[in-house]
MOPAC internal coordinates of N, CA, C and O (Angstrom, degrees):
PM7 1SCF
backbone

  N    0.0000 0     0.00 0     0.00 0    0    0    0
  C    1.4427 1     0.00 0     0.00 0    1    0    0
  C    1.5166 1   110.57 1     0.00 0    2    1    0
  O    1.2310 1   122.95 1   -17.46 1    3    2    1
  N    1.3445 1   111.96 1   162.54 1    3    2    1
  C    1.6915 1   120.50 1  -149.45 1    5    3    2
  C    1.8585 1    76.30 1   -94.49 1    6    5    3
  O    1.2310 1   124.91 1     3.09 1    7    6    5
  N    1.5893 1   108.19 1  -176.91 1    7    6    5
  C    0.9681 1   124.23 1  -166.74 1    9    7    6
  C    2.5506 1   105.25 1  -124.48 1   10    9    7
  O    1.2310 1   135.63 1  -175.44 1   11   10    9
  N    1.2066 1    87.35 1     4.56 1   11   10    9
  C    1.2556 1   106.86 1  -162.72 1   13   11   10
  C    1.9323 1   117.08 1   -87.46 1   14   13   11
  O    1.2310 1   117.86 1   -31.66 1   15   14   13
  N    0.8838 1   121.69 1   148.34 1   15   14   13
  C    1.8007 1   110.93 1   177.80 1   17   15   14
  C    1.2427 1    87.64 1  -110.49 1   18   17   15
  O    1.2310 1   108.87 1   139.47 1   19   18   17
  N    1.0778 1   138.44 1   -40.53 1   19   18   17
  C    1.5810 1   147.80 1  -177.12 1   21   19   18
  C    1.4599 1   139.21 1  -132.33 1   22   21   19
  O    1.2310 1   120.32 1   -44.91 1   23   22   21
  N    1.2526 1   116.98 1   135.09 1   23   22   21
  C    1.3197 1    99.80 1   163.96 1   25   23   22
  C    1.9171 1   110.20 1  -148.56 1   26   25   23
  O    1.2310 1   126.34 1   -34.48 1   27   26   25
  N    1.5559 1   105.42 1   145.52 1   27   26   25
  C    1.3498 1   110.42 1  -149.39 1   29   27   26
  C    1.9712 1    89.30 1  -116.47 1   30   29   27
  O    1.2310 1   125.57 1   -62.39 1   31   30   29
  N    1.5195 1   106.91 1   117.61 1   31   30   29
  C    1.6139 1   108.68 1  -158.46 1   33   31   30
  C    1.7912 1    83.18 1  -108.69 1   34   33   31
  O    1.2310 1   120.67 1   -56.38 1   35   34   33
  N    1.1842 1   116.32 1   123.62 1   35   34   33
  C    1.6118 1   134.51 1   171.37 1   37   35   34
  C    1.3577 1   116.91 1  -104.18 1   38   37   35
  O    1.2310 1   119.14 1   179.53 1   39   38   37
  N    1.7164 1   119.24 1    -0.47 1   39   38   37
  C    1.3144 1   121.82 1  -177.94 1   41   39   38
  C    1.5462 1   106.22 1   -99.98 1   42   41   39
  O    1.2310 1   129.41 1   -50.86 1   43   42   41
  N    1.6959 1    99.48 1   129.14 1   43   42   41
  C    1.3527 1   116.80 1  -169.52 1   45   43   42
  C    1.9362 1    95.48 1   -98.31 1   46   45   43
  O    1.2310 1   113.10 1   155.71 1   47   46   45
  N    1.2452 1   130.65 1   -24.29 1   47   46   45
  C    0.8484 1   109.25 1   164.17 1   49   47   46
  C    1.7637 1   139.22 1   -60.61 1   50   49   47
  O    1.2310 1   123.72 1   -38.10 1   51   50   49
  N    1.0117 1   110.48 1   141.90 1   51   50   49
  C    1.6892 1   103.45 1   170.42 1   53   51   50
  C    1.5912 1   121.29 1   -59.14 1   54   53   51
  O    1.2310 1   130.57 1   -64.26 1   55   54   53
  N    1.9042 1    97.22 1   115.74 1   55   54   53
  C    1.6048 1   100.47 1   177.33 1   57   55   54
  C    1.5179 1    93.13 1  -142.22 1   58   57   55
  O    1.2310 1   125.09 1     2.91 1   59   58   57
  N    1.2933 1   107.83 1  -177.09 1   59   58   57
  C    1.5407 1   117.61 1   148.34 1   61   59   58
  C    1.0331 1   143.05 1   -50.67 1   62   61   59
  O    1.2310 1   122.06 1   -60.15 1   63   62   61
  N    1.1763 1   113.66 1   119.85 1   63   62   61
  C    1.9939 1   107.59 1  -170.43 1   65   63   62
  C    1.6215 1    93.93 1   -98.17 1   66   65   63
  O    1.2310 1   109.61 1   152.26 1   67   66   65
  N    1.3579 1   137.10 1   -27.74 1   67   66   65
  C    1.8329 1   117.84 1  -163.57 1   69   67   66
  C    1.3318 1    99.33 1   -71.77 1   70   69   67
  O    1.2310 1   106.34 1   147.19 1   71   70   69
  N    1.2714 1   142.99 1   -32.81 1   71   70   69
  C    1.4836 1   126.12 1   160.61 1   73   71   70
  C    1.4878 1   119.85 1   -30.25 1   74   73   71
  O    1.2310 1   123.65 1   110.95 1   75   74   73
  N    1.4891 1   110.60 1   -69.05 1   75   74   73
  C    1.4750 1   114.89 1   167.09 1   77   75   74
  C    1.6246 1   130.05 1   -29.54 1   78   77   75
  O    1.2310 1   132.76 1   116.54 1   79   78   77
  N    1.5176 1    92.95 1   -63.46 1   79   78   77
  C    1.6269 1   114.07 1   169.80 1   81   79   78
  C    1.6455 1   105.09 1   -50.94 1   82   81   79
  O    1.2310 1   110.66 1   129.65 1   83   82   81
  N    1.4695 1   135.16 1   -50.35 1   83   82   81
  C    1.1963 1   109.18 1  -165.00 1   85   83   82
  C    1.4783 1    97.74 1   -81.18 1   86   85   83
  O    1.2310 1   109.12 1   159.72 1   87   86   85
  N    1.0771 1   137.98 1   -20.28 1   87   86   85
  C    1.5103 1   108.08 1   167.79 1   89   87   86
  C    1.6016 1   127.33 1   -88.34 1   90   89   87
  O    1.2310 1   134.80 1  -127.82 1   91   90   89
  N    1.4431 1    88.98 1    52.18 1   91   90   89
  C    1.6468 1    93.81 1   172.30 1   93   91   90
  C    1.8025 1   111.26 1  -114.31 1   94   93   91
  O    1.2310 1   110.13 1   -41.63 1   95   94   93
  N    0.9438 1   136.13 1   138.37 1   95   94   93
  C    1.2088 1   135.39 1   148.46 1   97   95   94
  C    1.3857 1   116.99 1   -25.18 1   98   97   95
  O    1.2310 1   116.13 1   -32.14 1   99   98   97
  N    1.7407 1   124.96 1   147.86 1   99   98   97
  C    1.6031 1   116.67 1   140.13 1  101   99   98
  C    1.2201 1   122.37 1   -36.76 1  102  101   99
  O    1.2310 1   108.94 1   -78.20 1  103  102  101
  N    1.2384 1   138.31 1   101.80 1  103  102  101
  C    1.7189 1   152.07 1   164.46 1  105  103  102
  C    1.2737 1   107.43 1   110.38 1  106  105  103
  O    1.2310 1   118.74 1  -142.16 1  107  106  105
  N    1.3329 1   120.00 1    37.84 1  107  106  105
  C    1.5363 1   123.31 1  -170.12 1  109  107  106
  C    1.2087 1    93.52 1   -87.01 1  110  109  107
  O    1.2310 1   129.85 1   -10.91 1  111  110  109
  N    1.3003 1    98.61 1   169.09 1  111  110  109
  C    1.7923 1   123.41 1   175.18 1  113  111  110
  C    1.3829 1   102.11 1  -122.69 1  114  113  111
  O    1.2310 1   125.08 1   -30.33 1  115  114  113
  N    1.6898 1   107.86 1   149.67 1  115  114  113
  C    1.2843 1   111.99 1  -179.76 1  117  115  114
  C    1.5235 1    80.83 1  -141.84 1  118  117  115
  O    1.2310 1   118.97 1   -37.33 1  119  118  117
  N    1.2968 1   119.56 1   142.67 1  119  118  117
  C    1.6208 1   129.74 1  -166.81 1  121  119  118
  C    1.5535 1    96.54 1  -122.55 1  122  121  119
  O    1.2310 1   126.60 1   -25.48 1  123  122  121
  N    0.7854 1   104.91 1   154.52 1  123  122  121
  C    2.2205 1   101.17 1   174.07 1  125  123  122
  C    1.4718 1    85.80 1  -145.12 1  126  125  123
  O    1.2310 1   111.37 1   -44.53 1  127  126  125
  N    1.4863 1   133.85 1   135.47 1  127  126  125
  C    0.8946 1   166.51 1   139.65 1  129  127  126
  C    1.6760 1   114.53 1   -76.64 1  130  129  127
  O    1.2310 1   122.92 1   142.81 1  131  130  129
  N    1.0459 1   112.01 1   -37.19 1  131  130  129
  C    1.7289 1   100.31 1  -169.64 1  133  131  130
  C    1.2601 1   100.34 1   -77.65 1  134  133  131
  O    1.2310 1   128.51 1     2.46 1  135  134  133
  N    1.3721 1   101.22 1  -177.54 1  135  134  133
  C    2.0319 1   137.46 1  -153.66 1  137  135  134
  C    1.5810 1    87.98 1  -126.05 1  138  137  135
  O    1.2310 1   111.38 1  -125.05 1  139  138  137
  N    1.4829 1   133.85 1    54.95 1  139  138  137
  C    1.6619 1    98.86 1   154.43 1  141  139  138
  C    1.2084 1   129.01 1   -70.50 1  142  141  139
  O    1.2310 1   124.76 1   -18.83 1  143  142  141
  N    1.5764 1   108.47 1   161.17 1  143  142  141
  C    1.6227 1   103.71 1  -173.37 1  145  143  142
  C    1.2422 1   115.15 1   -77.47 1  146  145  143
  O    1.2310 1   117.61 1   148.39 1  147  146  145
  N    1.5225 1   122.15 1   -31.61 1  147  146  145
  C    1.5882 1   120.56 1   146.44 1  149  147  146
  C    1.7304 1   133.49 1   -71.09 1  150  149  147
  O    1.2310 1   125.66 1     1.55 1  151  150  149
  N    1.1220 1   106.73 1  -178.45 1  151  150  149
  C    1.5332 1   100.39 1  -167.51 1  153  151  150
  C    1.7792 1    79.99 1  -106.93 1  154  153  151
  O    1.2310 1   131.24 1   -39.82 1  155  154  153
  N    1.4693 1    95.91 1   140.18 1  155  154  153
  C    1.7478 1   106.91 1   170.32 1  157  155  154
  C    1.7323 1   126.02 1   -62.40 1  158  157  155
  O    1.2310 1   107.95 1   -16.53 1  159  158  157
  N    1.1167 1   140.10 1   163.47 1  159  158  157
  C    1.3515 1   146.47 1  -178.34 1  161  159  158
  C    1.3189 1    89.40 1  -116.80 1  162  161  159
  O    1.2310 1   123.85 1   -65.18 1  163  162  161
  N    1.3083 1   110.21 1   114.82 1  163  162  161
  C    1.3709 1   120.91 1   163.32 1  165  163  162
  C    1.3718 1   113.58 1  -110.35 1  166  165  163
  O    1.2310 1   126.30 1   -60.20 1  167  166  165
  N    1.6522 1   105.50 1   119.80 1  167  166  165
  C    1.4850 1    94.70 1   166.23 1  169  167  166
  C    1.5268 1   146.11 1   -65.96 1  170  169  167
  O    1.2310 1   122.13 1   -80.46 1  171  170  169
  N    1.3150 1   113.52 1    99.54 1  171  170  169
  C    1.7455 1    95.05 1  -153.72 1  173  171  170
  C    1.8088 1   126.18 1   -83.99 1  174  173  171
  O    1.2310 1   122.88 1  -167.31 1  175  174  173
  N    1.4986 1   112.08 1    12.69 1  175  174  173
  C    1.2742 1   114.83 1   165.93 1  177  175  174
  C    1.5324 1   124.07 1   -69.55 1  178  177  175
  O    1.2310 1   129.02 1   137.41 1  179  178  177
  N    1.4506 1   100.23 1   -42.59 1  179  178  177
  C    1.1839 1    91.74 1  -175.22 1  181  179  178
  C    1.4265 1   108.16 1   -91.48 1  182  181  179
  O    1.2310 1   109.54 1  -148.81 1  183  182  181
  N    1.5279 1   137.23 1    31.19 1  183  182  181
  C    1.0491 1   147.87 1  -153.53 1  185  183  182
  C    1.9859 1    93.88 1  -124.59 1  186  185  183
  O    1.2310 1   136.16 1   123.24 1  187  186  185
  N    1.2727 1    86.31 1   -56.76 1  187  186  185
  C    1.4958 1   110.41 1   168.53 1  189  187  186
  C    1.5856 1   117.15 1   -44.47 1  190  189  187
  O    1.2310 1   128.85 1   116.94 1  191  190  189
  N    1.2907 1   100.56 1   -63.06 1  191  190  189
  C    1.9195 1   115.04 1  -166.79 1  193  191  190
  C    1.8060 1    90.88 1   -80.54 1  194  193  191
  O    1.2310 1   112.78 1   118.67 1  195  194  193
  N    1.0471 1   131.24 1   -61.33 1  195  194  193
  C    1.3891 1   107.50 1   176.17 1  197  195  194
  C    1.5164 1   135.64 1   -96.57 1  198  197  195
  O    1.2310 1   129.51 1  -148.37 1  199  198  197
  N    1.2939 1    99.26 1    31.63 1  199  198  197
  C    1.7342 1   106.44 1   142.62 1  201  199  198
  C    1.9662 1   100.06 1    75.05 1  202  201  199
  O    1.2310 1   127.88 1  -171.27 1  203  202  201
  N    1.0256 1   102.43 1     8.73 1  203  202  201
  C    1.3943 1   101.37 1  -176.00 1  205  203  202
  C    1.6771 1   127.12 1   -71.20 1  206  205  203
  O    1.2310 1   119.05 1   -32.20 1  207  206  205
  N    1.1695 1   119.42 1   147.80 1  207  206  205
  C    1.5490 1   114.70 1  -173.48 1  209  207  206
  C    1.2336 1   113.96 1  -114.14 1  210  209  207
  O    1.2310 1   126.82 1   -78.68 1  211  210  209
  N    1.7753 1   104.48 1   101.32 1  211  210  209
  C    1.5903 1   106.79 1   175.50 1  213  211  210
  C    1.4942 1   118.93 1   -82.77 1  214  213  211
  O    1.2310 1   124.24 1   -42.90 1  215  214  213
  N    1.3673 1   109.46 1   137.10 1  215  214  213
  C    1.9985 1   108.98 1   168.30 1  217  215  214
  C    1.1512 1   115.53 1  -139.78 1  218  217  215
  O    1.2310 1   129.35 1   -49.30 1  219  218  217
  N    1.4026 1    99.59 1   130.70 1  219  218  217
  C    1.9077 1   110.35 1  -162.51 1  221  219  218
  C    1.4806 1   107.34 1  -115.96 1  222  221  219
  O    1.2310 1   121.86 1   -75.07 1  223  222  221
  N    1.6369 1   114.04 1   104.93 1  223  222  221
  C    1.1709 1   110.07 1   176.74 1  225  223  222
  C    1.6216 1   114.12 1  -100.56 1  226  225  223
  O    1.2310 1   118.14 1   -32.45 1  227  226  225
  N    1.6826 1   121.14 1   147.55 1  227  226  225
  C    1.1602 1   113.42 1  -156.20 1  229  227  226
  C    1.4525 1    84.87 1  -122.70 1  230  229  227
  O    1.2310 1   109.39 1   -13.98 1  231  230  229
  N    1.4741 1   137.49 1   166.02 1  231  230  229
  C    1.2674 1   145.28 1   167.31 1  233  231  230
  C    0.9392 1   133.37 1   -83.76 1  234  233  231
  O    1.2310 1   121.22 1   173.37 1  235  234  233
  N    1.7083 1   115.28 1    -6.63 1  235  234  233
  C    1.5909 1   121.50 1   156.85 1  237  235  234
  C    1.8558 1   113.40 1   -99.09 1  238  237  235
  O    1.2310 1   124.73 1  -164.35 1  239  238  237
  N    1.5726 1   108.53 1    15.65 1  239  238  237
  C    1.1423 1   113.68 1   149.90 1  241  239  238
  C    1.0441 1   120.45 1   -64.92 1  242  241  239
  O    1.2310 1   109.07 1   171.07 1  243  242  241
  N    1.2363 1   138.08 1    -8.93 1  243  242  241
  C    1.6824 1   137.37 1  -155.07 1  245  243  242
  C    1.4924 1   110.40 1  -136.35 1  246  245  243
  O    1.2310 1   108.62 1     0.63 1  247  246  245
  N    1.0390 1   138.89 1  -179.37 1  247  246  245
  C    1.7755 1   143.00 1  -155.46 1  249  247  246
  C    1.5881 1    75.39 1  -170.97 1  250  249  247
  O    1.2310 1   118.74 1   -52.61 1  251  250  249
  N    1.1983 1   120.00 1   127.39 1  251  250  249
  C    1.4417 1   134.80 1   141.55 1  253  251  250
  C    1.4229 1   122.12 1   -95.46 1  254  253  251
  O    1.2310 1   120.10 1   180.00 1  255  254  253

Protein backbone atom coordinates (compact mmCIF):
# COMPACT_ATOMS: atom_id res chain seq x y z
CA UNK A 1 0.00 0.00 0.00
CA UNK A 2 0.94 3.61 -1.18
CA UNK A 3 1.95 5.98 1.51
CA UNK A 4 -0.37 8.92 0.15
CA UNK A 5 -4.05 10.44 1.42
CA UNK A 6 -4.14 12.11 -1.92
CA UNK A 7 -3.16 12.67 -5.08
CA UNK A 8 -4.29 15.57 -7.49
CA UNK A 9 -3.47 14.31 -11.46
CA UNK A 10 -3.35 17.72 -13.82
CA UNK A 11 -2.13 15.66 -16.82
CA UNK A 12 -4.50 15.85 -19.71
CA UNK A 13 -2.39 13.76 -21.70
CA UNK A 14 -2.96 9.95 -21.96
CA UNK A 15 -0.73 7.94 -19.37
CA UNK A 16 -1.06 5.47 -16.68
CA UNK A 17 -3.09 5.99 -13.76
CA UNK A 18 -2.07 2.44 -11.49
CA UNK A 19 1.21 4.13 -10.72
CA UNK A 20 -0.78 6.96 -9.19
CA UNK A 21 -3.26 4.57 -7.50
CA UNK A 22 -0.52 2.60 -5.79
CA UNK A 23 0.66 5.49 -4.05
CA UNK A 24 -2.49 6.08 -2.44
CA UNK A 25 -3.41 5.04 0.99
CA UNK A 26 -6.60 2.72 1.95
CA UNK A 27 -9.46 5.42 1.19
CA UNK A 28 -7.29 7.56 -0.87
CA UNK A 29 -8.40 9.90 -3.45
CA UNK A 30 -6.95 10.29 -6.73
CA UNK A 31 -8.55 13.54 -8.46
CA UNK A 32 -7.84 13.89 -12.39
CA UNK A 33 -8.25 17.28 -13.51
CA UNK A 34 -7.17 16.82 -17.12
CA UNK A 35 -9.24 16.90 -20.57
CA UNK A 36 -7.98 13.70 -22.46
CA UNK A 37 -9.25 13.35 -25.80
CA UNK A 38 -9.93 9.72 -24.99
CA UNK A 39 -11.75 8.38 -22.10
CA UNK A 40 -9.09 6.68 -19.55
CA UNK A 41 -8.90 2.75 -18.71
CA UNK A 42 -9.12 2.49 -15.29
CA UNK A 43 -8.19 -0.47 -13.65
CA UNK A 44 -10.97 -1.27 -11.35
CA UNK A 45 -9.64 -4.19 -9.12
CA UNK A 46 -7.31 -2.62 -7.56
CA UNK A 47 -9.65 0.31 -7.17
CA UNK A 48 -12.03 -2.16 -5.64
CA UNK A 49 -9.55 -4.08 -3.07
CA UNK A 50 -8.15 -0.82 -1.81
CA UNK A 51 -11.13 1.13 -1.16
CA UNK A 52 -9.92 4.14 -2.97
CA UNK A 53 -11.98 7.25 -4.08
CA UNK A 54 -11.64 8.30 -7.63
CA UNK A 55 -13.10 11.93 -8.96
CA UNK A 56 -12.89 13.01 -12.46
CA UNK A 57 -13.46 16.50 -13.16
CA UNK A 58 -13.86 17.46 -16.84
CA UNK A 59 -13.86 21.23 -18.09
CA UNK A 60 -17.05 21.18 -19.87
CA UNK A 61 -18.41 20.32 -16.46
CA UNK A 62 -18.30 23.94 -15.64
CA UNK A 63 -19.92 27.33 -17.30
CA UNK A 64 -17.65 30.22 -16.47
Amino acid sequence: MGTMDGVIDTVSAMHPILPLISLLKTQGKLVLVGAPEKPLELPVFPLIMGMYIYIYMHASQYVF
